[in-house]
C-alpha positions as CSV (number, residue, x, y, z in Angstrom):
1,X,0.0,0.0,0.0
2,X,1.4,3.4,-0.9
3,X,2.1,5.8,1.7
4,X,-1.0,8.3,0.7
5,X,-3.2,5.2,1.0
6,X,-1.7,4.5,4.3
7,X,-2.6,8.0,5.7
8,X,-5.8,7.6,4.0
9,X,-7.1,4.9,5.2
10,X,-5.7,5.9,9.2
11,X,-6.4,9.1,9.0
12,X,-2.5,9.6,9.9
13,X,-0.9,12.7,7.3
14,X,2.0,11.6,5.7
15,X,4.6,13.8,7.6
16,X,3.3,12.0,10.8
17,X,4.3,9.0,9.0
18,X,7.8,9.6,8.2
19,X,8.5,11.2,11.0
20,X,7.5,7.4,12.1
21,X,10.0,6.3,10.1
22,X,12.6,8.6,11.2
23,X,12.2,8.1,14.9
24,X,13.2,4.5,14.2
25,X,9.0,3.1,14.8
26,X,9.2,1.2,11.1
27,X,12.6,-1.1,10.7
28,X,12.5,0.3,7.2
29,X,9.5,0.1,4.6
30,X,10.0,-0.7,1.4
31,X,10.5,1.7,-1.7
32,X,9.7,1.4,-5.1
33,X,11.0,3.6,-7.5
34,X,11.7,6.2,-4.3
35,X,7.9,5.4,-3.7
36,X,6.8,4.1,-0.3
37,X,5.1,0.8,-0.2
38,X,4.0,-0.8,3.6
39,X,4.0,-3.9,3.5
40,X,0.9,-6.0,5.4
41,X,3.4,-6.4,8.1
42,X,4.0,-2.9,8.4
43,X,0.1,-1.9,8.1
44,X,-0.2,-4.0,11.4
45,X,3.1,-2.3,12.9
46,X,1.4,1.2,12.3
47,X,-2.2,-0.7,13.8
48,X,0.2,-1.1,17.0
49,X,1.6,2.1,17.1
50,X,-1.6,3.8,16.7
51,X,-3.0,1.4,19.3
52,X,-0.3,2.3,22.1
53,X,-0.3,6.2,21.2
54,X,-4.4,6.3,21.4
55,X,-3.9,4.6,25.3
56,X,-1.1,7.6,26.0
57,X,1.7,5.9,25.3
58,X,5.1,8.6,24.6
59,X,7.0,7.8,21.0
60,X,9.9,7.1,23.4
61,X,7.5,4.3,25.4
62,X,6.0,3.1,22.1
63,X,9.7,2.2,20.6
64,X,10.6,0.4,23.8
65,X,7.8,-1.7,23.3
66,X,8.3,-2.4,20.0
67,X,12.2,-2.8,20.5
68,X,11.1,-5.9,22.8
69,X,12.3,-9.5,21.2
70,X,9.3,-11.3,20.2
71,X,9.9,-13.9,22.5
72,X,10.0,-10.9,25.5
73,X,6.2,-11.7,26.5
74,X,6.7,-10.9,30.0
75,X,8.7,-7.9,29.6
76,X,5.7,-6.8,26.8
77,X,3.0,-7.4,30.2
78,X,4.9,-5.3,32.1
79,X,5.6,-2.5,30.1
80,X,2.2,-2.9,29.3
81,X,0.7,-3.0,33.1
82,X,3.6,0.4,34.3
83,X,1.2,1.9,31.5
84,X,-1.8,1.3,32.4
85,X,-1.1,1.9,35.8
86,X,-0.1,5.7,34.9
87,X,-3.3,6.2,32.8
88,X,-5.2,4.9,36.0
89,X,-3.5,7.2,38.4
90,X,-4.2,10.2,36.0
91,X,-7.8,9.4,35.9
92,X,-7.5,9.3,39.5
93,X,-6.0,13.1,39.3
94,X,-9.2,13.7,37.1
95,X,-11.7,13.0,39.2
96,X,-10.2,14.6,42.3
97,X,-10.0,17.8,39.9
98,X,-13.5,17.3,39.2
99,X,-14.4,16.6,43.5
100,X,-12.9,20.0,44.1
101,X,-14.8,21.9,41.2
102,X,-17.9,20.2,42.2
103,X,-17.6,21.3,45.8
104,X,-17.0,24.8,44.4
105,X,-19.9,24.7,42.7
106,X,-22.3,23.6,45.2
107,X,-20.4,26.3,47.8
108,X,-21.5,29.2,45.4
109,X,-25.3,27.5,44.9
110,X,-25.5,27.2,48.7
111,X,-24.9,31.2,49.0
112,X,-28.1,32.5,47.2
């Protein structure tokens, strides 16, 4: 699939792509005739990396995850679990946000 397809079809522009390819995400895709052509192994790399960016994974987090052997399961889990650990704990800082606005609220209705 050529590279305007790709961003097509992900709604990803092309810039956000190379820069992909640049920051090491793609081992390198294929080119014909200086053309870019992603491969259906690379499709499901960028399904991955889209995956692990839309859960608030870094570029820097991403690559480690992707750097990790295929046979590094448990190392995948973990990095996997730290993750979701720091989205729950933001979600945590969210709704504490949201306690303390409430309350403001509900002290400025209670003055009438």
């Amino acid at each position: 699939m050529k590279i305007s397809e790709v961003s097509k079809n992900f709604g990803i522009p092309m810039s956000t792509l190379r820069y992909y390819e640049r920051s090491g995400l793609f081992d390198n895709v294929k080119r014909i005739n200086g053309i870019r052509e992603y491969s259906d192994e690379d499709i499901h790399r960028l399904s991955l990396i889209i995956t692990l960016k839309n859960a608030g994974f870094t570029l820097s987090a991403i690559s480690n995850y992707l750097d990790l052997p295929v046979y590094g399961k448990q190392e995948k889990i973990k990095l996997l679990e730290k993750e979701r650990t720091r989205l729950l704990e933001s979600v945590h800082d969210g709704q504490k946000n949201i306690d303390s606005i409430d309350y403001l609220i509900y002290m400025l209705e209670k003055e009438k």
